[in-house]
N, C-alpha and C positions, 0 to 999 in steps of 0.2 A: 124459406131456409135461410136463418143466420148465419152469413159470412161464407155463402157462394156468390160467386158474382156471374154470371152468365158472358163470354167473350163476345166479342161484338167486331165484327166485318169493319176491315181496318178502313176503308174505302168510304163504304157506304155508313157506317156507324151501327147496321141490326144487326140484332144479336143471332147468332150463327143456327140453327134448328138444324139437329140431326135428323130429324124427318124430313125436311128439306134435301136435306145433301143425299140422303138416303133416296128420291125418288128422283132427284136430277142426277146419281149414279143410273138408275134403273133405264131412266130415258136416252140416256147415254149410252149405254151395254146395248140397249133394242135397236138404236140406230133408226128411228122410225122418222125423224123431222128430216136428218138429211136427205133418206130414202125416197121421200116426199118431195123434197125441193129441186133433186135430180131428175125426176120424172115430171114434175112440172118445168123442170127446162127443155128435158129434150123427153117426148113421147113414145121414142123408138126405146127409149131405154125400159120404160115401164116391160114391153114384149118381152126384151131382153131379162128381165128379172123372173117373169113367169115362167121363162124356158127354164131360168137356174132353177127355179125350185120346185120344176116339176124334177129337174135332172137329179139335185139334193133328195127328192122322198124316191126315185128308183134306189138311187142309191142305199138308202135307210134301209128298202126293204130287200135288198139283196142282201146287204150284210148281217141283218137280223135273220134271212134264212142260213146263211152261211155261218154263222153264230149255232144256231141249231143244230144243222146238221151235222157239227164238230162237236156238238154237245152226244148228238147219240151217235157218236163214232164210237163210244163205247159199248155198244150196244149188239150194232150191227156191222160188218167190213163193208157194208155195202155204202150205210150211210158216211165212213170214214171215206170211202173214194170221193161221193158226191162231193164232201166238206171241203176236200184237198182242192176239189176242180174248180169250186166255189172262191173258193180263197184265193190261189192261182189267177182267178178271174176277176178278184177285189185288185190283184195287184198289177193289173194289166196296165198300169198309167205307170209304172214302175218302169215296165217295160220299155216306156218310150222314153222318158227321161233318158233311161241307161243308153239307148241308141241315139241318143240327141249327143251325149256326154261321151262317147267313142266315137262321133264324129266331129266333135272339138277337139279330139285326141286326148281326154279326161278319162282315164282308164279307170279311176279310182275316184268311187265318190261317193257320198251318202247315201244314194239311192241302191247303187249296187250291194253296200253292207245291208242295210235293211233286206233287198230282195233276199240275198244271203240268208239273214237269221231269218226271215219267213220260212225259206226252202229248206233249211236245218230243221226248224220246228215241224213243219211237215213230214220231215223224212223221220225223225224222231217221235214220232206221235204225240206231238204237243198242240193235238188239230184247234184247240177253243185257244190258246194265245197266239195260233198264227191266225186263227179270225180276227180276233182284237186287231192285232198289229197288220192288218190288210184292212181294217176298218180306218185305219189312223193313219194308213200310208198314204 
């Protein structure tokens, strides 16, 4: 190609490869070298990350049923109670923050508006956005 020039890595002088950068983004996002490095320093830690992600796929697959069952809330009243209890249930961490945060004397806080517009959405039958936002709480 006449009269591109390729930019060239001020430091080291090579020239820059967006494939490069593009897969040392990727290894960067996975986080897999440090993951590695920290479990080879301490081994207690490796246990500790199996616990999170067995806790992570409960998690997935509760809210994936509570995603459903708000989905055929329109279906059935039946499945709309499950969904509501489901979802109630996604936001039970909600729960404890609020009570951590009224006994700092924080009456008012992010956590409580969220529980808030979950419990709105609910009461509203807007059962599959209070899933979502009990997914992401």
């Amino acid at each position: 190609m006449l009269g591109v020039k390729k930019k060239r890595h001020k430091k080291s002088g090579r020239p820059v490869s967006p494939g490069r950068l593009l897969q040392d983004i990727r290894r960067a996002m996975r986080d897999e070298g440090r993951q590695q490095l920290q479990v080879d320093i301490d081994p207690e830690q490796c246990k500790e990350l199996e616990k999170a992600r067995v806790k992570n796929r409960k998690e997935m697959r509760l809210s994936l049923a509570a995603t459903g069952l708000a989905l055929l809330g329109n279906i059935s009243p039946l499945f709309a109670v499950a969904g509501a209890v489901a979802v109630l249930y996604l936001s039970r961490e909600l729960f404890s923050l609020i009570r951590k945060d009224f006994r700092r004397g924080h009456y008012l806080s992010v956590y409580l508006i969220g529980l808030f517009l979950t419990v709105g959405m609910i009461l509203t039958g807007h059962l599959a956005l209070a899933a979502f936002a009990g997914v992401m709480g």
